[in-house]
PDB file of N, CA, C and O in Angstrom:
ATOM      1  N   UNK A   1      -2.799  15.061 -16.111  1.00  0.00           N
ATOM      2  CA  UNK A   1      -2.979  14.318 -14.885  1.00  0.00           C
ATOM      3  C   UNK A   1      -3.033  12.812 -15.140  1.00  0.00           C
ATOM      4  O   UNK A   1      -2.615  11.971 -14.344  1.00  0.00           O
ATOM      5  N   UNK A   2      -3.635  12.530 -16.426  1.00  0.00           N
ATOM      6  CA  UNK A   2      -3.989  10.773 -16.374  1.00  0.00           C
ATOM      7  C   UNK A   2      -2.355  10.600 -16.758  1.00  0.00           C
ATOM      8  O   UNK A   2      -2.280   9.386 -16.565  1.00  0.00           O
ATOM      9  N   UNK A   3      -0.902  11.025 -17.200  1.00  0.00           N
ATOM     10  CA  UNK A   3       0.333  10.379 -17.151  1.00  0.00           C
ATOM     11  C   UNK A   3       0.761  10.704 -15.748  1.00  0.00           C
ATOM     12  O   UNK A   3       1.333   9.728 -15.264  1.00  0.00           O
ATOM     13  N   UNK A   4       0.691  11.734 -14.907  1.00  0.00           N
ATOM     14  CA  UNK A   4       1.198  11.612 -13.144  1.00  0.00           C
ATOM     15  C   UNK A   4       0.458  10.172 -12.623  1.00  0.00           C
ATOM     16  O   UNK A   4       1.295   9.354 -12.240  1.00  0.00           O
ATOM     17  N   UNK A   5      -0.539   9.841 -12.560  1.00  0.00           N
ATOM     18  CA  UNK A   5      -0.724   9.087 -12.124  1.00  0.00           C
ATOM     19  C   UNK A   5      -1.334   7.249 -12.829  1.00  0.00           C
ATOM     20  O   UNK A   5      -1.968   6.350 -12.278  1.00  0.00           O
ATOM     21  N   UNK A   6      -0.813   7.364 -14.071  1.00  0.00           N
ATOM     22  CA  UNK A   6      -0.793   6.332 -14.804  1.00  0.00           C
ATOM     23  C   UNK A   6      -1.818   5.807 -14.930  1.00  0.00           C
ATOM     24  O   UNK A   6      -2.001   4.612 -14.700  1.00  0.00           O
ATOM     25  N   UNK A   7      -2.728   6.650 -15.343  1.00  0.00           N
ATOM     26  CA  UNK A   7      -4.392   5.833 -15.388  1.00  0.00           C
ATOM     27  C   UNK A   7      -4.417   6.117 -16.985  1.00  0.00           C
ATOM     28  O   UNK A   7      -3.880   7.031 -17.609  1.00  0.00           O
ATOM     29  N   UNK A   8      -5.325   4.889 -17.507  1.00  0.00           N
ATOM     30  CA  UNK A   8      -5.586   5.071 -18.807  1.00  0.00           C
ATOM     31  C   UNK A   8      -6.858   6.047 -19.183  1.00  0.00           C
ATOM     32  O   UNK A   8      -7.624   6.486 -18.325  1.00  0.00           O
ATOM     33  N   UNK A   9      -6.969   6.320 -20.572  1.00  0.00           N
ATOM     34  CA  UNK A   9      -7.752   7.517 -20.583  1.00  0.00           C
ATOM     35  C   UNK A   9      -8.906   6.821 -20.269  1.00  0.00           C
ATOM     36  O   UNK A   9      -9.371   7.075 -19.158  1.00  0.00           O
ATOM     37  N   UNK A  10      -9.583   5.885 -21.054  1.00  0.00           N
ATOM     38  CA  UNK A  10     -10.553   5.026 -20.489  1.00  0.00           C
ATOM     39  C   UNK A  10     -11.315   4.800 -19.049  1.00  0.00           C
ATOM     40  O   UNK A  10     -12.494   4.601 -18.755  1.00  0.00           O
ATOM     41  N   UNK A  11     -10.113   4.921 -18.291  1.00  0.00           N
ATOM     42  CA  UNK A  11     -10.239   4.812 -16.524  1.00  0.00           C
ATOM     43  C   UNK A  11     -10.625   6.368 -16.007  1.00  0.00           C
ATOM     44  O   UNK A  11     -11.431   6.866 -15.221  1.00  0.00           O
ATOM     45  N   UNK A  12      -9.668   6.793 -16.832  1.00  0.00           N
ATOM     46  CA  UNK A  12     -10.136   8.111 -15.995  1.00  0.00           C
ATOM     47  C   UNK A  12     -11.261   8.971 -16.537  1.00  0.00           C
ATOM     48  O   UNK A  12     -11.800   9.852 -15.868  1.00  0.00           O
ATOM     49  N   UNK A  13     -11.616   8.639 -17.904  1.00  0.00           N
ATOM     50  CA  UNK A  13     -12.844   9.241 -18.440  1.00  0.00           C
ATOM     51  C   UNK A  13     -14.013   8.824 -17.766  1.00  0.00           C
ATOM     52  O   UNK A  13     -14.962   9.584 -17.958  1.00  0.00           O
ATOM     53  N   UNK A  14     -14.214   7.971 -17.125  1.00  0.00           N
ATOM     54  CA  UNK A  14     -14.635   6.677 -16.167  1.00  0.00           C
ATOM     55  C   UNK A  14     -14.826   6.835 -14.709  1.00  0.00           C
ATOM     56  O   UNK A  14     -15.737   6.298 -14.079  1.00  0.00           O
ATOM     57  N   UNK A  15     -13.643   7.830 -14.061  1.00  0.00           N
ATOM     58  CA  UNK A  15     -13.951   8.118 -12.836  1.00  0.00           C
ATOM     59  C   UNK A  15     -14.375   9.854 -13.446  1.00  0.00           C
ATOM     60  O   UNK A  15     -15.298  10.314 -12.774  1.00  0.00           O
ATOM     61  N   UNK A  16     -14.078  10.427 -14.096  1.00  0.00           N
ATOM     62  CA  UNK A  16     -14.500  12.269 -14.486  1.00  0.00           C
ATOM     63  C   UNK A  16     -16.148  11.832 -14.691  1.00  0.00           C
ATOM     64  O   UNK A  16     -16.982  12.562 -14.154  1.00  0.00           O
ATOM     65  N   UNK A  17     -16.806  10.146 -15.793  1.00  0.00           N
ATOM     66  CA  UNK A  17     -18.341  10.632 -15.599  1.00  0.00           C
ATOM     67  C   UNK A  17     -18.938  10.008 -14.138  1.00  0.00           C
ATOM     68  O   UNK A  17     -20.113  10.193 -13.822  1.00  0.00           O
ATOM     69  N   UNK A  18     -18.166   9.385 -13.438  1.00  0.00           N
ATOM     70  CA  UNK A  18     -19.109   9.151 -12.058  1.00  0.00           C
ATOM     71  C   UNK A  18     -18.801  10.282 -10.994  1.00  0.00           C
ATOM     72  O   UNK A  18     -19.553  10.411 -10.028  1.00  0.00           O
ATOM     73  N   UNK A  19     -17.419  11.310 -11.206  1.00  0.00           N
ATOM     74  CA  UNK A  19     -17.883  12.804 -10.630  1.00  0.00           C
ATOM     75  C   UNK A  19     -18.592  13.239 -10.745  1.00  0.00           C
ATOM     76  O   UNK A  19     -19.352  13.385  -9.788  1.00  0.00           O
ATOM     77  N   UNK A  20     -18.955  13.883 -12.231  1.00  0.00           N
ATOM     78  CA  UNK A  20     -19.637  14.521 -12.467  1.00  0.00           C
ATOM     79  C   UNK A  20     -20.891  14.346 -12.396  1.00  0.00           C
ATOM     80  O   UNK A  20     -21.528  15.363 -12.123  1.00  0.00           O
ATOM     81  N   UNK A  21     -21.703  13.034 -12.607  1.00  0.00           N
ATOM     82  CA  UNK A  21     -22.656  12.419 -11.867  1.00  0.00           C
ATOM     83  C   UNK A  21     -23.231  13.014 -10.527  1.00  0.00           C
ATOM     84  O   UNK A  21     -24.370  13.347 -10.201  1.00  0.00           O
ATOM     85  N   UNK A  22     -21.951  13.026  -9.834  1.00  0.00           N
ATOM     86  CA  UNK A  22     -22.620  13.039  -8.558  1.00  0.00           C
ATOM     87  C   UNK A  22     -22.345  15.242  -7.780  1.00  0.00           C
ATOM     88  O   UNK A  22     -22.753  15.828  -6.777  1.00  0.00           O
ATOM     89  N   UNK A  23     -21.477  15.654  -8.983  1.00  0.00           N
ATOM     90  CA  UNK A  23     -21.090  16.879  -8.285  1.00  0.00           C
ATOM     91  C   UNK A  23     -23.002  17.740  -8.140  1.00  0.00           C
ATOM     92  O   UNK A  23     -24.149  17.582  -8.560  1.00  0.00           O
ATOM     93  N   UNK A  24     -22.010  18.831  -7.061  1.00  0.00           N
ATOM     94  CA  UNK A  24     -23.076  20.371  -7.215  1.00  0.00           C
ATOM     95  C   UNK A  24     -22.324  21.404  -6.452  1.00  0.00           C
ATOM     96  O   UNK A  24     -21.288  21.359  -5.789  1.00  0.00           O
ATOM     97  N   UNK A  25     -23.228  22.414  -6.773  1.00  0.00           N
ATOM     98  CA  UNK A  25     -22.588  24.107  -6.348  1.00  0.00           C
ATOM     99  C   UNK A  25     -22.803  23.831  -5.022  1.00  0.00           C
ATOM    100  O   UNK A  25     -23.670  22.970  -4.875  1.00  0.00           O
ATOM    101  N   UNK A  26     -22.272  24.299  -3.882  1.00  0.00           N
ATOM    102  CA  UNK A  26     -22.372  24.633  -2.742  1.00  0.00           C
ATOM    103  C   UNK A  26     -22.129  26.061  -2.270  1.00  0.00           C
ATOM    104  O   UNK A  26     -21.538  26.777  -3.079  1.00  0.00           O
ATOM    105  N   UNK A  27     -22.474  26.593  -1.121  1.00  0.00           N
ATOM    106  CA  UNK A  27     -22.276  27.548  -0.287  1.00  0.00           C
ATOM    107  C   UNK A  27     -21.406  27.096   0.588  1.00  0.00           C
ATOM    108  O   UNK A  27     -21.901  26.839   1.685  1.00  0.00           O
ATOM    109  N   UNK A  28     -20.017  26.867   0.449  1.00  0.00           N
ATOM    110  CA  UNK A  28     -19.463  26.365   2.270  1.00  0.00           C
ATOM    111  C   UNK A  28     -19.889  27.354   3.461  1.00  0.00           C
ATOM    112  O   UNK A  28     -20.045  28.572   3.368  1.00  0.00           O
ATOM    113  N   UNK A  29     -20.016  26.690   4.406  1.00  0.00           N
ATOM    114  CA  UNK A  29     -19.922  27.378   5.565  1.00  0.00           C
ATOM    115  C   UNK A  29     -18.334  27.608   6.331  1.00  0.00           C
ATOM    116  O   UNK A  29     -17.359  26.861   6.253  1.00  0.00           O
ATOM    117  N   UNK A  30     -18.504  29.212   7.256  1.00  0.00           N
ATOM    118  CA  UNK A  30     -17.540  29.511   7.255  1.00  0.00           C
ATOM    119  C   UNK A  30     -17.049  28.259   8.797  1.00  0.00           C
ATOM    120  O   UNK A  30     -17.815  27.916   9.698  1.00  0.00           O
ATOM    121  N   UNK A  31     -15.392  27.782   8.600  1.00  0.00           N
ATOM    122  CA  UNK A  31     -14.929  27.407   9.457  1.00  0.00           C
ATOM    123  C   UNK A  31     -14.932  27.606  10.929  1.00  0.00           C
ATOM    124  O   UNK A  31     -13.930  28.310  11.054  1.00  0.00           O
ATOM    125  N   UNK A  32     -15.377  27.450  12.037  1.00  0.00           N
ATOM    126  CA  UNK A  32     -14.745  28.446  13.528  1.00  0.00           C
ATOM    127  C   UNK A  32     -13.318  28.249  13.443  1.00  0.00           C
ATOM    128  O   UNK A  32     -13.060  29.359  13.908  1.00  0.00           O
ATOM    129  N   UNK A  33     -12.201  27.761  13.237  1.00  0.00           N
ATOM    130  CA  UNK A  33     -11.053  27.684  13.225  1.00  0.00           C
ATOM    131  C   UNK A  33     -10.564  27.195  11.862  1.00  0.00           C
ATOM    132  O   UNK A  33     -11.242  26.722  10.951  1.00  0.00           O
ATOM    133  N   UNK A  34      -8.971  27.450  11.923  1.00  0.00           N
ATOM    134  CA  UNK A  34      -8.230  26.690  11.477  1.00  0.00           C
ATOM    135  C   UNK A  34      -8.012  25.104  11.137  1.00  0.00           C
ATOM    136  O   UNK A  34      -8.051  24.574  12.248  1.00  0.00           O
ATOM    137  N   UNK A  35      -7.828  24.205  10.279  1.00  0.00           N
ATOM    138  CA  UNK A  35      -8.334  22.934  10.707  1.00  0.00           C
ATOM    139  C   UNK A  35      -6.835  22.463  10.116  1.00  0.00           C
ATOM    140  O   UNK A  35      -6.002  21.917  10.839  1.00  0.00           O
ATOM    141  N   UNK A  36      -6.595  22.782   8.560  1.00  0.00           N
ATOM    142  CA  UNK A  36      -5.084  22.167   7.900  1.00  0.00           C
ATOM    143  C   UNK A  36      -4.513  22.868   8.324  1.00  0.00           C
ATOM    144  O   UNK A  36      -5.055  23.870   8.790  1.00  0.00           O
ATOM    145  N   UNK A  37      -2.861  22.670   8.391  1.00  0.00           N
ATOM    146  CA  UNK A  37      -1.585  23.561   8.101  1.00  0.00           C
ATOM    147  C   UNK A  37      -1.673  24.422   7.357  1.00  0.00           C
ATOM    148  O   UNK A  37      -1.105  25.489   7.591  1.00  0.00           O
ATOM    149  N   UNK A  38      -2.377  24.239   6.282  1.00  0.00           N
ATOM    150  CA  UNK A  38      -2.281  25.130   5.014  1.00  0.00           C
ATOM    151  C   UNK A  38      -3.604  25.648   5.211  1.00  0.00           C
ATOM    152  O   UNK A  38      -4.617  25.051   4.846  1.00  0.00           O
ATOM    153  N   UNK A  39      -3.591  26.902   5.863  1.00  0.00           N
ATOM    154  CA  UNK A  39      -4.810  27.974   5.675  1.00  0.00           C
ATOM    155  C   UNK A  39      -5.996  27.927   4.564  1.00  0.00           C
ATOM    156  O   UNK A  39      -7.220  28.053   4.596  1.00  0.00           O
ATOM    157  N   UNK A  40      -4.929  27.661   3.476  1.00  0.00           N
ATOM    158  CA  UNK A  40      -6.127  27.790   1.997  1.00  0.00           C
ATOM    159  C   UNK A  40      -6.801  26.795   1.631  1.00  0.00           C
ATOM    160  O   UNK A  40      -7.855  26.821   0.996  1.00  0.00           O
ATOM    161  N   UNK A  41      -5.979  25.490   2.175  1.00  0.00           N
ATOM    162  CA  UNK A  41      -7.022  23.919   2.305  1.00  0.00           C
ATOM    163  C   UNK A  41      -7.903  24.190   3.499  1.00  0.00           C
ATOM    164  O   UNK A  41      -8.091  23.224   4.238  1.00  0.00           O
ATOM    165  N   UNK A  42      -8.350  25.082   3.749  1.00  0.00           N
ATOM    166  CA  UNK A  42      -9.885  25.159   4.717  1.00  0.00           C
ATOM    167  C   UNK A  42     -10.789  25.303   4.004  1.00  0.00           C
ATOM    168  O   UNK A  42     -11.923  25.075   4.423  1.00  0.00           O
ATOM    169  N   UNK A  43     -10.510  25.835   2.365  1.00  0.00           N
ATOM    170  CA  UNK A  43     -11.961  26.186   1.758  1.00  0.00           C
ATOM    171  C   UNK A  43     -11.704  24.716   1.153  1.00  0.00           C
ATOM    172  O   UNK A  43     -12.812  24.203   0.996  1.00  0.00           O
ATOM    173  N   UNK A  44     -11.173  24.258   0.944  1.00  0.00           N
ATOM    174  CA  UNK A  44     -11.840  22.975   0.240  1.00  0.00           C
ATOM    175  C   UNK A  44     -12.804  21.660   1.444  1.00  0.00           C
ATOM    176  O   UNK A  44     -13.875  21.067   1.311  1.00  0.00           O
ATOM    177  N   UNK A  45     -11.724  21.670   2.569  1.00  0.00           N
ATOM    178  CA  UNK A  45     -12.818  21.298   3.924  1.00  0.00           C
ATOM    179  C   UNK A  45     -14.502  22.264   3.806  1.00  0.00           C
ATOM    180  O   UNK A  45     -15.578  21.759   3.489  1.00  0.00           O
ATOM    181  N   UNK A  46     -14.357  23.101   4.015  1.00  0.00           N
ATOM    182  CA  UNK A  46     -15.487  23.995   3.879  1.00  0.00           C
ATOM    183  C   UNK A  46     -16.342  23.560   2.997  1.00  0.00           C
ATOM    184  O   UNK A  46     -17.549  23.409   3.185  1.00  0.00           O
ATOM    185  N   UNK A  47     -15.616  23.304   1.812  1.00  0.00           N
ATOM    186  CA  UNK A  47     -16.926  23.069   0.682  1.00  0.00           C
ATOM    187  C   UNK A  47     -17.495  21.827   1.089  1.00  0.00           C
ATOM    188  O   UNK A  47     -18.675  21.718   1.420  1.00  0.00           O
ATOM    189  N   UNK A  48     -16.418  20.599   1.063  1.00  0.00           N
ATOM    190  CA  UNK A  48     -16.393  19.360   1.548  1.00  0.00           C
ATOM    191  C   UNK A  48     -17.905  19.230   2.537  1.00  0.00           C
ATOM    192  O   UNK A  48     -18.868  18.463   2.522  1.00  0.00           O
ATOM    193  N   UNK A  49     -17.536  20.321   3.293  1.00  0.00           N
ATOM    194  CA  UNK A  49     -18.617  20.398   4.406  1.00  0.00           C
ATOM    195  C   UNK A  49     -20.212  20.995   4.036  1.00  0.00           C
ATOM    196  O   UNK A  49     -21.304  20.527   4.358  1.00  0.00           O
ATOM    197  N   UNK A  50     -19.948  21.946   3.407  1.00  0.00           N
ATOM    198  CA  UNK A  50     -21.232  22.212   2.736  1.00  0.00           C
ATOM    199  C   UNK A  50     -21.842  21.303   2.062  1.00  0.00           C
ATOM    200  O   UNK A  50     -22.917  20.819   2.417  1.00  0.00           O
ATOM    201  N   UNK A  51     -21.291  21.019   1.148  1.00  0.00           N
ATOM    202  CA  UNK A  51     -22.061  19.338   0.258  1.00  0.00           C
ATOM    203  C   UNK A  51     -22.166  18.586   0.599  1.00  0.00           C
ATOM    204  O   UNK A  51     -22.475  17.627  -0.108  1.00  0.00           O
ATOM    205  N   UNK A  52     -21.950  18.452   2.177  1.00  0.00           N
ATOM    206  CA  UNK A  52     -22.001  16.804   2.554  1.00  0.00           C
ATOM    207  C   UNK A  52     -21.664  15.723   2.355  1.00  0.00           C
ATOM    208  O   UNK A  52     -22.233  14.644   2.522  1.00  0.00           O
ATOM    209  N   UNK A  53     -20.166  16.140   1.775  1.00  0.00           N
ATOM    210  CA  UNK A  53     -19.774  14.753   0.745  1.00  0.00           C
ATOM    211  C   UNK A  53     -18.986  13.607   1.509  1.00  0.00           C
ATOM    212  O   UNK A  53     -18.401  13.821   2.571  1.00  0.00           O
ATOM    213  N   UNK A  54     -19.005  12.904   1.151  1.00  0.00           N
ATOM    214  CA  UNK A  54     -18.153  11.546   1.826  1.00  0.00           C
ATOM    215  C   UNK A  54     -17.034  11.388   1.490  1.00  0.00           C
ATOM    216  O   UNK A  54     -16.621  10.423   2.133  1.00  0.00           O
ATOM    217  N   UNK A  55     -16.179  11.807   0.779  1.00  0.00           N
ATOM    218  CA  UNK A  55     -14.873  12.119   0.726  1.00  0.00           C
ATOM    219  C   UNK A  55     -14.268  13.411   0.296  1.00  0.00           C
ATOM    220  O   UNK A  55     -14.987  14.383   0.066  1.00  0.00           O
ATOM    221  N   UNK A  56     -13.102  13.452   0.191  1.00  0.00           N
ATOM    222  CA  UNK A  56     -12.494  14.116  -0.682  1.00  0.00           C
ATOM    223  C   UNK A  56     -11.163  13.939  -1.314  1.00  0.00           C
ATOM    224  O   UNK A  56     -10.219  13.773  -0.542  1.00  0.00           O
ATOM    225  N   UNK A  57     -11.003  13.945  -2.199  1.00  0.00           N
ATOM    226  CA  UNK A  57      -9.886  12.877  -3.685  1.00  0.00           C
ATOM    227  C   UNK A  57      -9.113  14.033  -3.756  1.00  0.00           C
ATOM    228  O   UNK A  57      -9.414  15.199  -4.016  1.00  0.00           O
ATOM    229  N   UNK A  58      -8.080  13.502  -3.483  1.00  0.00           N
ATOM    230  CA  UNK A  58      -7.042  14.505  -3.368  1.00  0.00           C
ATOM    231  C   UNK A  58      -5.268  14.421  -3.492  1.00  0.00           C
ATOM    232  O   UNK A  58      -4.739  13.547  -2.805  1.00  0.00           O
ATOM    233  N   UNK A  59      -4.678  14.997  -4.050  1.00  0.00           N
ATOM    234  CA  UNK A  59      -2.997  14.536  -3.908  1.00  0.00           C
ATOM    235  C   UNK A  59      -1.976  15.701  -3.106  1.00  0.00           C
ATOM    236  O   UNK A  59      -0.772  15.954  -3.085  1.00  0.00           O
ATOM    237  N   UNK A  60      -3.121  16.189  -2.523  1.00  0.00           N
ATOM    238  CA  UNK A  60      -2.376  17.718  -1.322  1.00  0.00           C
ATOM    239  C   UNK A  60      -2.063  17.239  -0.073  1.00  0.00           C
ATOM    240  O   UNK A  60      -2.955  16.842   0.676  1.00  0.00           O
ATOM    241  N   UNK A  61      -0.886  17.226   0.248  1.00  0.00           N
ATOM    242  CA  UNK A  61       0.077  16.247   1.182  1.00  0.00           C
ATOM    243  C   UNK A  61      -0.694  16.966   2.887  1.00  0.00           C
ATOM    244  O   UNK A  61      -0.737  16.185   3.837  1.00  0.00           O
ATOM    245  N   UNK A  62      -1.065  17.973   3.018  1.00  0.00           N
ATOM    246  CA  UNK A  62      -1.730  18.658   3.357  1.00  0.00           C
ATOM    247  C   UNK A  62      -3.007  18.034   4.094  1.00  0.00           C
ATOM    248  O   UNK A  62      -3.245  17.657   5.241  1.00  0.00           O
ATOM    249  N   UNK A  63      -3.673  18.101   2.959  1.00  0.00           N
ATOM    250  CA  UNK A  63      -4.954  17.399   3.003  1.00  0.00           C
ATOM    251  C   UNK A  63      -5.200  15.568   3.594  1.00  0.00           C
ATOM    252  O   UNK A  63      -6.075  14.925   4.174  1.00  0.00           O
ATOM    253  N   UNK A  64      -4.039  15.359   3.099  1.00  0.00           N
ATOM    254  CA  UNK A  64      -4.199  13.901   3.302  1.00  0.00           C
ATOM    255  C   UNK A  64      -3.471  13.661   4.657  1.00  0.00           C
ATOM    256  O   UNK A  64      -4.055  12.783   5.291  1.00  0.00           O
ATOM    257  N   UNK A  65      -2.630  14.048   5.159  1.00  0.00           N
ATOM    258  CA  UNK A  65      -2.434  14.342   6.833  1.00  0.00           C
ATOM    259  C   UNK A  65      -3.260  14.147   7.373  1.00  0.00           C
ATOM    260  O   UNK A  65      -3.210  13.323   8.286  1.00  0.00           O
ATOM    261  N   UNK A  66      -4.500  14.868   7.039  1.00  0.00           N
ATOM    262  CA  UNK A  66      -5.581  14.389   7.952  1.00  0.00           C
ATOM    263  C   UNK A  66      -6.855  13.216   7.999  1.00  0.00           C
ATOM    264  O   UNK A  66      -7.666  12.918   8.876  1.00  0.00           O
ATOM    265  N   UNK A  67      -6.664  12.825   6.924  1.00  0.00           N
ATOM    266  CA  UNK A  67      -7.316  11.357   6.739  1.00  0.00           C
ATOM    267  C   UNK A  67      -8.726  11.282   6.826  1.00  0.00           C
ATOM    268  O   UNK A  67      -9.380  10.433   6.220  1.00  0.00           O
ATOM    269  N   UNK A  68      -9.331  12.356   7.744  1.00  0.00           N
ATOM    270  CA  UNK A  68     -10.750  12.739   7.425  1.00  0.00           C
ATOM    271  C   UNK A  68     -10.944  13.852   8.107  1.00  0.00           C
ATOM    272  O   UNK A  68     -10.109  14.301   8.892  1.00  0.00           O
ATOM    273  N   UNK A  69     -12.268  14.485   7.817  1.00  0.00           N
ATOM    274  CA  UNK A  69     -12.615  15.605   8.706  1.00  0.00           C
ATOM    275  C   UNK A  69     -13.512  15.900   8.772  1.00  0.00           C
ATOM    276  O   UNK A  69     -14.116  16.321   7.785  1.00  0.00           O
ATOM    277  N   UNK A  70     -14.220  15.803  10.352  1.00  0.00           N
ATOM    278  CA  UNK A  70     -15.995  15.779  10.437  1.00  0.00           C
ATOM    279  C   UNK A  70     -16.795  14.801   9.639  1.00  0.00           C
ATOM    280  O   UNK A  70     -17.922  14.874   9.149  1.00  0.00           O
ATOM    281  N   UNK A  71     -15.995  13.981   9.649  1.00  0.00           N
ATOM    282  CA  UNK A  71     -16.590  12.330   9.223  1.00  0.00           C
ATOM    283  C   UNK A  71     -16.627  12.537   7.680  1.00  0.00           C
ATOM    284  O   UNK A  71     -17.684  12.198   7.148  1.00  0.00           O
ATOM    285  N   UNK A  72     -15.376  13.177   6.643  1.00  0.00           N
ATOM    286  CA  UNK A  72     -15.650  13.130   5.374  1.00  0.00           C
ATOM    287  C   UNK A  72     -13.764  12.650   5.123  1.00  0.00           C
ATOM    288  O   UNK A  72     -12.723  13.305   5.084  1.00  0.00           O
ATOM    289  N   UNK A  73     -14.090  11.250   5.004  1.00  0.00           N
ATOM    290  CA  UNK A  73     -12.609  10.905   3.996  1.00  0.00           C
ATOM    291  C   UNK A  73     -11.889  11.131   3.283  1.00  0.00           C
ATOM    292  O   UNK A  73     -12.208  10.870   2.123  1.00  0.00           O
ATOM    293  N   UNK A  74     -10.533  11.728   3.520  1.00  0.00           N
ATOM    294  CA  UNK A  74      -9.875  12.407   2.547  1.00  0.00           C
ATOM    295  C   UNK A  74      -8.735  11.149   1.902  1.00  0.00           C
ATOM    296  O   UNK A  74      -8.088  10.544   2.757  1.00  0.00           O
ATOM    297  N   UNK A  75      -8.563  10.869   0.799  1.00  0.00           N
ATOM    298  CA  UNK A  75      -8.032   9.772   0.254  1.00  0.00           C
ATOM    299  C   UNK A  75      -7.319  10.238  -0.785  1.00  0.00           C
ATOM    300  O   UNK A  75      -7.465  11.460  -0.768  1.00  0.00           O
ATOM    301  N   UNK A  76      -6.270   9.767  -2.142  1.00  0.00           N
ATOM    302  CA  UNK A  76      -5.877  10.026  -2.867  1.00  0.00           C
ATOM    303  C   UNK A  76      -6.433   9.257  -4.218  1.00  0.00           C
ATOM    304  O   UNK A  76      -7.071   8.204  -4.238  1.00  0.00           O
ATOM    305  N   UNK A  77      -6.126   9.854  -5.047  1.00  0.00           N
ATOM    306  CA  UNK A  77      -6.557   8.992  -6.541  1.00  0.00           C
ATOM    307  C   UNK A  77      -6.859   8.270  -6.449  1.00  0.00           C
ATOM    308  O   UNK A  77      -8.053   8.079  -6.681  1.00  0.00           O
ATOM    309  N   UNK A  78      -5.804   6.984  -5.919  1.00  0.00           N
ATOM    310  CA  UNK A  78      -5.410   6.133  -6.205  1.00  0.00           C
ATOM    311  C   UNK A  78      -6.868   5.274  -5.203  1.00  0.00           C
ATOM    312  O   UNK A  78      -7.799   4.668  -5.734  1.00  0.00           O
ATOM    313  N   UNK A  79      -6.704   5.438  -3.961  1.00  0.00           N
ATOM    314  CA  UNK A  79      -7.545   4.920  -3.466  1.00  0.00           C
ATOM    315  C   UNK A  79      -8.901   5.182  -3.319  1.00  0.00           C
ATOM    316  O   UNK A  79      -9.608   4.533  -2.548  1.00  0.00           O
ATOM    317  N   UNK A  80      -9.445   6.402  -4.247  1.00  0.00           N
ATOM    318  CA  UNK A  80     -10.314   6.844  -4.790  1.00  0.00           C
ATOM    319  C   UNK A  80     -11.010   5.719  -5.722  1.00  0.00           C
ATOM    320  O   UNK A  80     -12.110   5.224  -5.476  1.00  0.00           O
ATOM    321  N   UNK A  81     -10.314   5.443  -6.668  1.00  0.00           N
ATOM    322  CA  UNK A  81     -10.442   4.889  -7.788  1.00  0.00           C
ATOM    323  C   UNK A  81     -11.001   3.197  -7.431  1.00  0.00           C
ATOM    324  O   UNK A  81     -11.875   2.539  -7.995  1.00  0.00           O
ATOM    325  N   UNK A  82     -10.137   2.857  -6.314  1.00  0.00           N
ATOM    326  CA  UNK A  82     -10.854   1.297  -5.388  1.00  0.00           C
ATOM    327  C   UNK A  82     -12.167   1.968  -4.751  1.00  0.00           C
ATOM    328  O   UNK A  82     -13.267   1.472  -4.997  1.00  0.00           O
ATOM    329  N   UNK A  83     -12.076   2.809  -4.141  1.00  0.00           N
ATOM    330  CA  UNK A  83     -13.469   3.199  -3.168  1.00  0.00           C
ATOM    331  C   UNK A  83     -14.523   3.238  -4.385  1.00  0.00           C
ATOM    332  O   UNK A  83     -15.473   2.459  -4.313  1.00  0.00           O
ATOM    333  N   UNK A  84     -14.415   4.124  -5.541  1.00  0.00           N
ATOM    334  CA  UNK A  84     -15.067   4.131  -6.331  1.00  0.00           C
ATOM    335  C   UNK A  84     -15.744   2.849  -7.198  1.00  0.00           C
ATOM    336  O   UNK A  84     -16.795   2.929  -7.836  1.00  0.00           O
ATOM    337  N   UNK A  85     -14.781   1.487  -7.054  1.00  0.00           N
ATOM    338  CA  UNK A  85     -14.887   0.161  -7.848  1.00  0.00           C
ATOM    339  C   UNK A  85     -14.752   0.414  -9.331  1.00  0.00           C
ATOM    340  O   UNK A  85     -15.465  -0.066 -10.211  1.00  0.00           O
ATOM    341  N   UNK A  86     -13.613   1.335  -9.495  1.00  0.00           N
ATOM    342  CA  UNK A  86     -13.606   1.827 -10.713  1.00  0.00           C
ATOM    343  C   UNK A  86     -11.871   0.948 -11.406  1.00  0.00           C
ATOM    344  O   UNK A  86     -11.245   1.239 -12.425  1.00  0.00           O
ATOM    345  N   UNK A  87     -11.563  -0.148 -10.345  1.00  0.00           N
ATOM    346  CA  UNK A  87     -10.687  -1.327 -10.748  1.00  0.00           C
ATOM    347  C   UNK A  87     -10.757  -2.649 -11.217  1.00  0.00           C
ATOM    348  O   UNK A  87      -9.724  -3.285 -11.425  1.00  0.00           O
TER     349      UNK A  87
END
């Protein structure tokens, strides 16, 4: 992944310890509907939703269609990596 998106190992070892920092297990709750195109990007909304998280970092064309959901930002690497101040 760090040559798809041209990050040095440094950078990205860099954004993997301020994930991991901040991850945890969740229980998602189940959806009332459908929310992506893609059926199977509901469990990652779901989790999204269970943890309460403020974004979600992502390169699923899918996912990023929708730009947020239930007030949790869906963004890519790239602009991950600025949100993060990890530039």
């Amino acid at each position: 992944m760090i040559e798809k998106f041209g990050y040095t190992s440094e950078l990205a070892g860099e954004a993997l310890s301020v994930l991991r920092s901040r991850m945890k297990v969740v229980t998602p709750p189940k959806l009332e509907s459908q929310v992506c195109r893609d059926p199977d990007d509901d469990n990652i909304l779901a989790a999204a939703l269970g943890g309460n998280c403020d974004c979600i970092i992502t390169g699923d064309k899918d996912l990023l269609t929708l730009k947020s959901f239930a007030g949790i930002t869906i963004v890519d690497p790239a602009e991950a990596v600025t949100l993060l101040g990890l530039t």
